[in-house]
C-alpha positions, 0 to 999 in steps of 0.5 A, spaced: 476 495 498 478 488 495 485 486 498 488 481 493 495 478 493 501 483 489 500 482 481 502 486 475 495 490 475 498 495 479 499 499 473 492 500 471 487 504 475 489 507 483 492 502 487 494 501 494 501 497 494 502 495 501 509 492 503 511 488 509 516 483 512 512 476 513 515 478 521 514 483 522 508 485 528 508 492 526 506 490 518 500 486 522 498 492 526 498 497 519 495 491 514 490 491 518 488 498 520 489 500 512 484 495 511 479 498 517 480 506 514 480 504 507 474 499 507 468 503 505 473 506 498 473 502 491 480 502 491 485 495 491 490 494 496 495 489 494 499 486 499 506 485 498 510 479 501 517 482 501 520 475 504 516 472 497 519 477 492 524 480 495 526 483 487 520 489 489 525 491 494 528 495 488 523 495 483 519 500 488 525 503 492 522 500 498 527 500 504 524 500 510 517 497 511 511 497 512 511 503 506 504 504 503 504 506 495 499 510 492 500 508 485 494 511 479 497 508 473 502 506 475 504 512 477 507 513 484 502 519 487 503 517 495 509 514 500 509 512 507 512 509 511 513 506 518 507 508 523 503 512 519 499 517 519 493 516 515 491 523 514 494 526 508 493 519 505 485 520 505 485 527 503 489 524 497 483 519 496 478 524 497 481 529 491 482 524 487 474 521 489 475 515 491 
């Protein structure tokens, strides 16, 4: 898994957006458990700094955070939020071979 900085290659291939609040102690806890459960898949996670660009709020319909999106071209295949659970995420990951 490559964690990078949000950009416009979300919409090419399967990506995880991650959106988080720059205070936020739970964001910190979820970041840094998604990239533990995800290490050992080839996946990108892109972590979304709501406090930087704040315009994602509407772009993504994101109003809570953390919200976790599971996006394959750009296509939206999975969301949650808050304390998740990351179950029904890896199920998702394992259909789709990741």
């Amino acid at each position: 898994m490559e964690t990078v900085a949000f950009s416009e290659d979300y919409r090419e291939g399967t990506v995880l957006l991650f959106f988080a609040g720059e205070d936020c102690g739970l964001c910190n806890g979820m970041r840094m458990k998604t990239e533990r459960v995800l290490a050992d898949r080839d996946l990108r996670l892109m972590v979304v700094d709501l406090a930087a660009v704040p315009q994602l709020r509407g772009t993504f319909g994101v109003f809570s955070f953390p919200t976790l999106l599971l996006l394959q071209d750009g296509r939206e295949l999975v969301r949650t939020a808050g304390f998740f659970d990351f179950a029904p995420l890896e199920k998702t990951l394992d259909a789709l071979g990741f």
